[in-house]
Every structure is written in structure tokens, then in C-alpha cells.
C-alpha positions in Angstrom: 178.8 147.1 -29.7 175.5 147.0 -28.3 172.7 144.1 -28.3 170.0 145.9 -29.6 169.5 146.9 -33.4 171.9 149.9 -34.7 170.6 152.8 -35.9 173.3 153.6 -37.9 176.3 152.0 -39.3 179.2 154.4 -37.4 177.7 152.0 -34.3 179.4 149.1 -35.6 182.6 148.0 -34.4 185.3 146.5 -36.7 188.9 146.7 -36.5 190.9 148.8 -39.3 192.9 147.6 -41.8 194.7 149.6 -44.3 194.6 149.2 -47.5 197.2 150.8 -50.6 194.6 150.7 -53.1 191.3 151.1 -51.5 189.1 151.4 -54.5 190.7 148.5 -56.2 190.4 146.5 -53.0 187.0 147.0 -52.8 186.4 146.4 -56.7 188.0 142.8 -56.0 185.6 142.0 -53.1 182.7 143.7 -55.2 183.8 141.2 -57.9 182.6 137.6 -55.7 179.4 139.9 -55.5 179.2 139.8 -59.3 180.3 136.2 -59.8 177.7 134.8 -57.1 174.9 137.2 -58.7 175.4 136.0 -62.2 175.2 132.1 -61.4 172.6 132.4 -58.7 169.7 134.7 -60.5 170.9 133.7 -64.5 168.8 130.3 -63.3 166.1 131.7 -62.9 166.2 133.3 -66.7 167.0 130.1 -68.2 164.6 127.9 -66.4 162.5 126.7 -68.7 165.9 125.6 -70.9 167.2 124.3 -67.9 164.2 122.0 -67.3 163.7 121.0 -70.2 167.3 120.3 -70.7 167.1 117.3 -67.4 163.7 116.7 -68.1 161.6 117.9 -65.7 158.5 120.8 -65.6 159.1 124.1 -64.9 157.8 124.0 -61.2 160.1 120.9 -60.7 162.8 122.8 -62.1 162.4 125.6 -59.6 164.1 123.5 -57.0 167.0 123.7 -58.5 166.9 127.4 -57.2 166.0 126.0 -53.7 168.6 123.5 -53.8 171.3 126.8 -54.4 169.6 128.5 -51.6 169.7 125.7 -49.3 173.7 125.1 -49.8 173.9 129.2 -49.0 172.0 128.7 -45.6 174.0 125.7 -44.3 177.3 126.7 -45.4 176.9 130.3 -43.8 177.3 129.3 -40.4 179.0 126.2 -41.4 182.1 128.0 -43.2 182.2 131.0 -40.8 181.9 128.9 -38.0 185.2 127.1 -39.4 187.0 130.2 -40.5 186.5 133.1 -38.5 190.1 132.5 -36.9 191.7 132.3 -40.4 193.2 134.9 -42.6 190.6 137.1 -44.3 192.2 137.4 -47.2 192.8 133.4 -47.7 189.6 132.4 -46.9 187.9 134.7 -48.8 190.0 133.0 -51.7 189.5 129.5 -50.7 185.7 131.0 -50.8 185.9 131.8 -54.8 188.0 128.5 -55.8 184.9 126.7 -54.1 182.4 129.0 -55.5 184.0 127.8 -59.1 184.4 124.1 -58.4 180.6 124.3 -57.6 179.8 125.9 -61.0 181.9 123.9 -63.0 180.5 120.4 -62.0 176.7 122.3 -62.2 177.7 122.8 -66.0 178.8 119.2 -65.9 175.5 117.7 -64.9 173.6 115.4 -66.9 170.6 114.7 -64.8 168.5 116.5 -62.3 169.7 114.8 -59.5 173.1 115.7 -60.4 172.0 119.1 -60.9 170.8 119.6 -57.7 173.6 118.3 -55.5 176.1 120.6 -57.8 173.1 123.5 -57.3 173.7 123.1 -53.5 177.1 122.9 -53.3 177.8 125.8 -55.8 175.5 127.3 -52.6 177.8 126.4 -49.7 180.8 129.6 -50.6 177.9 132.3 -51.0 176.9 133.4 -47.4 180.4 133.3 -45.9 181.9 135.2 -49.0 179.5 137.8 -48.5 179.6 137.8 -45.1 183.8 138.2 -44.4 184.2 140.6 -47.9 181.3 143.0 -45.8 184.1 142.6 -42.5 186.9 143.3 -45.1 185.7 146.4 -46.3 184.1 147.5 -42.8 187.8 147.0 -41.7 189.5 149.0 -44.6 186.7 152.5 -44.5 186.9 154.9 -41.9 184.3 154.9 -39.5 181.6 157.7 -40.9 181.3 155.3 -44.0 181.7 151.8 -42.9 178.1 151.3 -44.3 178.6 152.7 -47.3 181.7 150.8 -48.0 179.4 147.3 -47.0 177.1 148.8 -49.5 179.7 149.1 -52.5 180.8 145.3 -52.0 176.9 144.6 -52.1 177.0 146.6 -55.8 178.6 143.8 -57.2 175.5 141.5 -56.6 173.1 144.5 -58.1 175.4 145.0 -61.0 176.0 141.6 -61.8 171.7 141.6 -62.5 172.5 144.6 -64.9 175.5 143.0 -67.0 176.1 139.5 -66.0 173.0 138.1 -65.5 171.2 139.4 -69.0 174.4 138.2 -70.5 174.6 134.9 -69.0 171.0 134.6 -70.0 171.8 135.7 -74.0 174.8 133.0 -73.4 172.9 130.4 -72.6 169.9 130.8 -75.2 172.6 130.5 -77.6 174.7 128.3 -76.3 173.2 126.1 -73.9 172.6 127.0 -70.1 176.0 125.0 -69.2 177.5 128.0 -70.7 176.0 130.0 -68.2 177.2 127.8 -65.5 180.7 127.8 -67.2 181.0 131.9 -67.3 180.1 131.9 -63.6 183.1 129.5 -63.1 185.6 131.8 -65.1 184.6 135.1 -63.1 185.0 133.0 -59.8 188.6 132.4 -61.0 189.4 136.0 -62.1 187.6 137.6 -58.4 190.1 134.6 -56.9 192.9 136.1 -58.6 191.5 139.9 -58.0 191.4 139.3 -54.2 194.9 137.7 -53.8 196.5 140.6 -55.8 194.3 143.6 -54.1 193.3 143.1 -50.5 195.0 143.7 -48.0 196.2 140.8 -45.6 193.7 140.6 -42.9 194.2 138.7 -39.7 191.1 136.2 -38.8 189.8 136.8 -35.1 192.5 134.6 -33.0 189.4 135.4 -30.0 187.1 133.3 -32.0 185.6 130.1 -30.4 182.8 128.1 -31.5 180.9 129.1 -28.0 181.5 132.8 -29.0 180.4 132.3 -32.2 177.5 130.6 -31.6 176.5 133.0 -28.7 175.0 135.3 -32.0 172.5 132.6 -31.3 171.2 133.7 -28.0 170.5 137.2 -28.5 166.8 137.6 -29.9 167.6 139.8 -32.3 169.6 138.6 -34.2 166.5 135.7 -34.7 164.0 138.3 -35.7 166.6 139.9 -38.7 167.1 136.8 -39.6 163.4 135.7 -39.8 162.6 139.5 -41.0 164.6 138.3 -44.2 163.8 135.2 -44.7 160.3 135.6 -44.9 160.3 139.6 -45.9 162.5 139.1 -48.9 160.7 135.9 -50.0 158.3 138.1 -51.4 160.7 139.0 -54.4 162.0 135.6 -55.0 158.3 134.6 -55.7 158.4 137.0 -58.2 161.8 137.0 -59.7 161.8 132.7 -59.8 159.4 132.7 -62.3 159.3 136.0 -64.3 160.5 133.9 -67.8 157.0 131.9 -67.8 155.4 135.2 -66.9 156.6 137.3 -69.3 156.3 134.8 -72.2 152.8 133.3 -71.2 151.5 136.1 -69.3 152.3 139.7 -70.6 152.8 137.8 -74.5 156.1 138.4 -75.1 158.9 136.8 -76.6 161.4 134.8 -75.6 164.0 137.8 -76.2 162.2 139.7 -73.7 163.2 138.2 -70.8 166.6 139.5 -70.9 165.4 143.1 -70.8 163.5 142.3 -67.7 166.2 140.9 -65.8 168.1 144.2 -66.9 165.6 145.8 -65.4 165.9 143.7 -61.9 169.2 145.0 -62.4 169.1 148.3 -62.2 166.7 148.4 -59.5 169.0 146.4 -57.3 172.1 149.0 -58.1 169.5 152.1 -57.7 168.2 150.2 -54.5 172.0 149.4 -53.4 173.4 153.1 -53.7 170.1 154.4 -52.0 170.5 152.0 -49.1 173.8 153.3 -48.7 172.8 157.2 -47.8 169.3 155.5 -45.9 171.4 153.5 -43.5 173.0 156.6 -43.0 169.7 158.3 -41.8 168.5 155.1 -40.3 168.9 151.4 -40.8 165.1 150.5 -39.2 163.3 153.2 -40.7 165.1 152.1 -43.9 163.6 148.2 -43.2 160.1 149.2 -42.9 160.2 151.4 -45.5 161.6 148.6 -47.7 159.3 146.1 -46.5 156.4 148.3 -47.0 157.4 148.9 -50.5 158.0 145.7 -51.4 154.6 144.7 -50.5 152.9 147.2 -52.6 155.0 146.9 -55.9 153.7 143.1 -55.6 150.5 144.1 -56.1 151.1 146.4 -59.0 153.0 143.6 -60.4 149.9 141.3 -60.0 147.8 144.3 -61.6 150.3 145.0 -64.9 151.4 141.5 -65.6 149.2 141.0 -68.5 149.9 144.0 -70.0 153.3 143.3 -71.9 156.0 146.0 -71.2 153.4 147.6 -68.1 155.2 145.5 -65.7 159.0 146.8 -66.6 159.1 149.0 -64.0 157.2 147.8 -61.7 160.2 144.9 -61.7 162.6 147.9 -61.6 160.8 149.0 -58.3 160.7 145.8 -56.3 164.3 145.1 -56.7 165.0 148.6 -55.6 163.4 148.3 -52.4 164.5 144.5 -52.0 167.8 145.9 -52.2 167.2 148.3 -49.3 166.0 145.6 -47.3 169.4 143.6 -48.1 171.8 146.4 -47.3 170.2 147.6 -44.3 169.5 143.6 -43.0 173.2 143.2 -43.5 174.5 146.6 -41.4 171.8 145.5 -39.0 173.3 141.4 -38.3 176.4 142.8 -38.2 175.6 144.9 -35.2 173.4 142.9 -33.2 175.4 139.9 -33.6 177.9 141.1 -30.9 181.3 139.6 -31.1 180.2 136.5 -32.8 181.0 138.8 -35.7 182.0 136.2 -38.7 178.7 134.3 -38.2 176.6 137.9 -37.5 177.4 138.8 -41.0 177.8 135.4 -42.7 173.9 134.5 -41.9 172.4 137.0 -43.6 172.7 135.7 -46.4 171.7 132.5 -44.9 168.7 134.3 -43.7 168.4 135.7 -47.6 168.5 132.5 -49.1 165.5 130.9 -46.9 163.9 133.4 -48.8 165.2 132.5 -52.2 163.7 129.1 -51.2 160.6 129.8 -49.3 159.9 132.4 -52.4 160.3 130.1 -55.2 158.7 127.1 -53.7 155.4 129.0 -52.9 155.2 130.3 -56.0 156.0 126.7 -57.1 153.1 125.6 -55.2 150.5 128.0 -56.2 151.1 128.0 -59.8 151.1 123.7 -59.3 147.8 124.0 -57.7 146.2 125.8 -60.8 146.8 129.6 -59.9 148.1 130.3 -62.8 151.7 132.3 -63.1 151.0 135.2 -61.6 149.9 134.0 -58.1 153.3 134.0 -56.6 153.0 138.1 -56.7 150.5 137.5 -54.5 152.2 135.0 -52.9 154.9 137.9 -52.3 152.7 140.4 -51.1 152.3 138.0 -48.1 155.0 137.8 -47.3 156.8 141.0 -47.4 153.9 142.2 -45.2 154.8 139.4 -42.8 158.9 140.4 -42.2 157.2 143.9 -41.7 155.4 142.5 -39.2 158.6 140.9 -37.5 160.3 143.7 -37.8 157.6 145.6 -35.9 157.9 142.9 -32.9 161.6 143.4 -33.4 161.5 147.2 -32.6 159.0 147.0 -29.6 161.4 144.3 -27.9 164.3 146.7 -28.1 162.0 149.2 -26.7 161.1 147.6 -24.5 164.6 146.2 -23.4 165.3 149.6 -23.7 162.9 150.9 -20.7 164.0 147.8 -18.5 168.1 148.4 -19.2 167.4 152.3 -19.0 169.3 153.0 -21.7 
């Protein structure tokens, strides 16, 4: 294990498990991914029903996005802080029957207030899921394709925005957008059920302190990832918080449009999630910057095609492939540089992730608030992916730096 950034994911170092059914095994983990992606990015097609629904304006009804992301980023470290010496397998399950409590009592709420405390603590699960499945699967691949089997329990996130999230979104125009929040509960029960039956028994780390965990904290590093995503990857949640309003008001389409364009998120983030896979395997920084990069351009050509009705389809399709990049690759990269504080390492990326679900969606928030109209927060984005590229430049000359010092 080294302290610097890995440069490919055969550096990392997880023990090995063995599995009897590998693909199923990681199919159950892969599942959580799905379950968390429907309920956390379905909001953001049914806001406008949702706001109206506890009475509040769009913008104000964004928050309830920040108030999920907020619950991710304080129970990453919180829940991997308190489980990294349990069984994997049990607290990945005790994870999911959380995960569906949280959901439940969203679909249960009758006021925005209430809505917002269930928002957050549907949150709470999402980071530490993600962040022990990743160790799971690292544990059961050999080592040439640890990062690809990290990548494959990532594909349940991308293809939840490909099958669960438009459907959730159809359910919920239909039926109500509790229904949403009740379908999000019901796969959290079947991936409990999937996991108990399919993965392997995994001992937690009996090493694992609180002062070793928390030592992830000292090494500079691991700060700049986790600041390289949650400002970098704000850029998309600008975007993606608020593409109902756009594509009704702004490109003139219906309301049965929105669906296809959060298909279209979709499969970018599977296209982006299988070609992060093979680009980690080439490099895992080259494979930031490139994402960041990306990301920052595809903001502008959203800004540029947004009026134009179906223009901007793929141009959504493209910034969820590189945001997916940027995840895969941020995740490969924590879980390195985090040295043995190896729970938390990989639980707070989606910590850092989910600062950028919140950061994203309350700029945009802001700038359409202040009169910008509804397609300032791809602007908004363009800021800041070029901003994590800048952190991740600072992040590369300190390691070469350490580098010249160490000799390495």
C-alpha cells in the first residue's frame, strides 16, 4: 500500500475471499448500487411533483436532494467508522434494511420538514454500502482485475439511471412520487435478501481502531480526492438537479420527455462505468483529468443546445459518461491512498460525491433564484469541474514532489 495516488488498481491491497458464485455475488452487491441509484436521482425527475406535492417552489424543493446528500456524507465515516470490525456480509445487510426504512418513512411524509429529515436519513446507508460492497468485491477478484470488479458493483448505480430511475419517474407521474419512494424500499428488501443468500461470509478488519481509521485523515491525499470530487463532480449535479424544469421550460418539451433524458443519463453512466473500468487499467490519474476535462466542456455544449429541444440528448449522454469516469477512478484512487484506514478510505468517497450532489444542486438553486434563468447551473458546472481539475493538478505535483524528497 503506498501513500501516494495509485496508478493502477493491481496496487491496491485487499485480502481475498472466495466466492462459489462469483458473478451472482457480484450481481447482489451490484443490486444496493441499483436500489440507491433509483431513489437518489428519481428525485430529481419528479421534482417539480414533489414540490408541489409539500408545498414548496422548485428551488426550495431542491434541498430535499441536499438533505439526501448531506445524510450520505455524515454517515460515511459515521457507519464505517462503527463497522469496519464487523462482518462484511452483515453489515452490508444491516446497510440495505436501513437503506429501506429510510425510503419507506420518505414515502410516508406529509410535509417538507418531514421530507427532509426522512431525505437525510434514507442518506445515512449510501456511502458505507458503496464503500464495503467496493472491499467485497476487491476481496473476491483476483488481483489483475480488482478494478474492474469495483467497477461492475459501480454498474448497478449507472444502470439503475437506465431502468430504474426512468421507471420510478413513469411510476410516480402516475401514481404519485410516494410510489417512487416505495419501489426504492422494495428493491432495498430484495438486494437485502440477494446479499445474505450470495456473498460470501466476509470477516470485518479485527485490526481496526478508531485511531487507525481516522489516520486516512492525516495523509493529504486522501483530502485533495476527496475535495477533487466534491467540487469536480458538482458540476453534473448542477445539471442533472434541475434537467425536469429545463427540458419542459427550456428546450419546450413535454412532460413525457423527461424520462428519455434521464435514460439517456443512464446510459452514459453505464458507457462511462465499463470505460472507466479498462482506463483505470491504463491509468487511474490520467483517467481523472481526462474526466474532469470532459466534464467541463460538455457543460458548455449543454449551455449551448439547451434551447434547442432534443439537441441536448446527447450532450446529457456525454456528461454522465465522463462523470462516471471520474467516479470509478475517484473510488480505485481513496481506496489506495487511504492506507490501512481501508473501510473509511472507500466509504468517503461517496461522502466526498455527495458534497457534490449538494454543492451542485444548491448553486444551481441559487443562480436560477437570483434570476439566471434554468440554464445557469451549466455554467455553474463548468466551474466547477474546471476547479477539481485544478485540485487534482495540485494533487499530482505534491506526489511528485513527495516523490523527489522520498526518492522513490
Amino acid at each position: 500500500m503506498t501513500t501516494a495516488a495509485a496508478d493502477t488498481p493491481a496496487d491496491l491491497d485487499v485480502p481475498s475471499v472466495t466466492a462459489r458464485h462469483f458473478g451472482l455475488a457480484v450481481v447482489a452487491l451490484a443490486m444496493g448500487g441499483f436500489a440507491i441509484g433509483t431513489t437518489e436521482f428519481v428525485t430529481m425527475g419528479l421534482l417539480p411533483q414533489i414540490a408541489s406535492g409539500v408545498g414548496v417552489s422548485i428551488p426550495t424543493g431542491g434541498h430535499v436532494i441536499s438533505a439526501y446528500a448531506v445524510g450520505v456524507v455524515v454517515g460515511a465515516p459515521l457507519l464505517a467508522f462503527l463497522g469496519a470490525r464487523l462482518p462484511r456480509r452483515a453489515l452490508l445487510v444491516a446497510l440495505m434494511a436501513a437503506f429501506a426504512v429510510g425510503n419507506g418513512v420518505s414515502a410516508l411524509a406529509t410535509s417538507y420538514e418531514q421530507l427532509m429529515l426522512a431525505r437525510f436519513a434514507a442518506g445515512l446507508p449510501h456511502g458505507a454500502y458503496f464503500g464495503v460492497a467496493s472491499l467485497v468485491a476487491a476481496s473476491m477478484a483476483p488481483p489483475s482485475r480488482k478494478g474492474r470488479a469495483v467497477s461492475q458493483v459501480m454498474l448497478g448505480l449507472s444502470v439503475a439511471n437506465v431502468i430504474g430511475v426512468p421507471a420510478a419517474t413513469l411510476l410516480g407521474q402516475a401514481l404519485g412520487w410516494r410510489a417512487a419512494f416505495w419501489a426504492a424500499a422494495g428493491l432495498a428488501v430484495v438486494t437485502l435478501a440477494l446479499v445474505a443468500w450470495f456473498v460470501p461470509s466476509c470477516p470485518g478488519d479485527a485490526d481496526a481502531s478508531g485511531r487507525r481509521e481516522l489516520s486516512a485523515f492525516k495523509v493529504p491525499q486522501v483530502w485533495l480526492t476527496l475535495l477533487a470530487g466534491a467540487v469536480g463532480f458538482g458540476g453534473m449535479f448542477a445539471v442533472y438537479s434541475y434537467i425536469a424544469p429545463v427540458v419542459t421550460d427550456v428546450s419546450g418539451l413535454g412532460e413525457r420527455s423527461v424520462p428519455v433524458y434521464l435514460l439517456f443519463f443512464g446510459l452514459g453512466m453505464v458507457a462511462g462505468t465499463w470505460l472507466a473500468g479498462i482506463m483505470a487499467d491504463w491509468s487511474i490519474f490520467r483517467s481523472l483529468i481526462i474526466g474532469g476535462v470532459g466534464m467541463a466542456a460538455t457543460m458548455l455544449l449543454f449551455w449551448l443546445t439547451a434551447p434547442y429541444g432534443w439537441a441536448a440528448l446527447p450532450v446529457v449522454f456525454l456528461i454522465t459518461v465522463l462523470g462516471s469516469v471520474l467516479v470509478v477512478n475517484l473510488q480505485l484512487r481513496l481506496m489506495d491512498v487511504a492506507g490501512d484506514a481501508q473501510t473509511l478510505g472507500a466509504a468517503m468517497n461517496h461522502a466526498s460525491l455527495n458534497i457534490a450532489n449538494a454543492l451542485g444542486a444548491w448553486l444551481g438553486g441559487l443562480v436560477i433564484a437570483a434570476g439566471y434563468g434554468l440554464r445557469a447551473p451549466a455554467l455553474v458546472g463548468l466551474a466547477l469541474s474546471l476547479a477539481g481539475v485544478v485540485i487534482l493538478l495540485v494533487s499530482a505535483r505534491l506526489h511528485v514532489r513527495g516523490q523527489a524528497v522520498t526518492g522513490d
